[in-house]
Each structure stands twice: as C-alpha cells, then as structure tokens.
N, C-alpha and C positions, 0 to 999 in steps of 0.2 A: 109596202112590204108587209108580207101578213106568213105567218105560219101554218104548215099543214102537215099530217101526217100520213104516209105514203101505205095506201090499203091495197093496193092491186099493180103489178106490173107487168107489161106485156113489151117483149123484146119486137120491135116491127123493121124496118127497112133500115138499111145501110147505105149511104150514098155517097158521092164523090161531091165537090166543089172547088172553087179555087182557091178555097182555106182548108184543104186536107178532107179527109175522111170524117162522115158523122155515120151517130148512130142515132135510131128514132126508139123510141119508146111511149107507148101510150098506158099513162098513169091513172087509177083513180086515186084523185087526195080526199079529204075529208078537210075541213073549216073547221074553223074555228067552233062555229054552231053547229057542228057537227053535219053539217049538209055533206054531200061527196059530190061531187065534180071528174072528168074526165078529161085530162089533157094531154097534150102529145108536150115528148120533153126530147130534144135533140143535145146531142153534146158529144165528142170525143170519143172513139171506141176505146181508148186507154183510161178512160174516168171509171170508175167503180162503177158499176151497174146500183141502179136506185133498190137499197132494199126495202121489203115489207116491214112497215112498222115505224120507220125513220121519219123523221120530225125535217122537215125541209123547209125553209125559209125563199120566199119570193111568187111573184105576180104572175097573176092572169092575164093574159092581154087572145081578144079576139081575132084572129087569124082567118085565113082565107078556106080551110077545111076546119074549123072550131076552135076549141080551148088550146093556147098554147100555154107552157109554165117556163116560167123565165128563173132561173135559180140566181138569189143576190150571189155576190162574191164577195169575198172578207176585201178587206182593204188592203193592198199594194195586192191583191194576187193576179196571175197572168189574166190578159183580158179585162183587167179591171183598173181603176185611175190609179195611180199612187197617192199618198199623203202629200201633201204640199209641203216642202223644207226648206223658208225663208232664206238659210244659210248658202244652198244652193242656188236659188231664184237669183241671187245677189250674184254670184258670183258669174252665172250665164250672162245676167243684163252686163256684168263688168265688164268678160271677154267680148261680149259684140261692140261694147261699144270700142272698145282699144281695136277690135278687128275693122271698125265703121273710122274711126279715129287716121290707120294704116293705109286706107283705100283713099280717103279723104288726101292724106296727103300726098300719095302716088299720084291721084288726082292733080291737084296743085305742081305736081313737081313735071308732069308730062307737061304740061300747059305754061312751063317755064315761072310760076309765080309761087313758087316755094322761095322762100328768103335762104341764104346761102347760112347761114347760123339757125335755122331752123334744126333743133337738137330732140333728144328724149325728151326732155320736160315739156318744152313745149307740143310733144304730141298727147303727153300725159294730162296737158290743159283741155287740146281737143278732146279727148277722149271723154274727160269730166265733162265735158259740152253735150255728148252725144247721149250717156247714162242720163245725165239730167232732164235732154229733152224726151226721155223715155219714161223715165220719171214723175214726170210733171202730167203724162196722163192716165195713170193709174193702174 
C-alpha cells in the first residue's frame, strides 16, 4: 500500500459487466519521490469522480494495457473483508454444529438406530462432538 497524490484526471469509457456498470479513468499520480506515473482506475459510476490534488492510498499492479491503480478500502467497507468478531465466529461454529448434531440424528433415526430415550441433551452432547471436531483443527 503506498500513497499518491492525484495530478491529472481524465474521465475515459463506461462499460457494462456482470457486476454492474464501471467507469474508467485514466489517472496521473505522483509518488512518493515525487515520480508521476499514469494509471487507469476503474470503479462505480456512483463513486465520486477522483479529484485533482487528493491524496489516495493503494497499489500499482501491471495490467494487460499498463498501469492499473487499485484504491485500498477501509475496513468492513463494501467490497472489502470485514474485521473478524470472535463472538460471532463462536457463535456460527455453535449453530453448525447443533444443525450437523440435528441431521446426524435424523440420520440415525431413518436407519432405525436412534435409541427411543434419545432426548435434547443427548443431542446437545452430539452437537459438543461436532463443534469440537471443528475445533480441534483450527
């Protein structure tokens, strides 16, 4: 990730795809070292148009017609990974496995080897069976 600041914009094509509408722009940034570089930046026709002078964060990467500029994205924003939230992690591994725990026994009870006193708890055992071996590989 390196920052640049945005000296020249030129609005170029508009194209279709099967993610919606872009728009192209071909940028000159400036470096760090003050070098300028010219890169095509594609993104959203509803995104702000890149202004002159704006300080933009993100990579160069070589493309099949030149310099493309890939713009970072703050974190959780659209497009972008979210934060990880332990609390929720837990909580997904927990429903799969109570839902892995439910099939397991449907399982068993088509096949006639479900025990007639097989209750909640004891599906709440499987279930702790199924989290664990999830668990157990990291």
């Amino acid at each position: 990730m390196a920052t640049f600041v945005i000296r020249g914009v030129e609005k170029k094509r508009q194209f279709d795809t099967q993610h919606g509408t872009f728009q192209a722009y071909a940028l000159t940034l400036e470096a760090a070292d003050k070098s300028l570089v010219t890169a095509e930046l594609v993104q959203k026709p509803e995104t702000a148009q890149p202004a002159i002078g704006a300080s933009v964060e993100g990579t160069l990467e070589d493309g099949q017609y030149g310099k493309r500029f890939k713009k970072d994205r703050a974190p959780g924003a659209p497009g972008g990974r979210a934060p990880v939230d332990p609390k929720r992690e837990t909580r997904i591994t927990h429903m799969h496995a109570q839902k892995c725990a439910l099939s397991y026994a449907h399982l068993r009870q088509a096949q006639g080897k479900l025990p007639a006193e097989f209750g909640l708890q004891d599906l709440f055992i499987v279930a702790k069976k199924f989290r664990e071996d999830v668990e157990s590989i990291g």
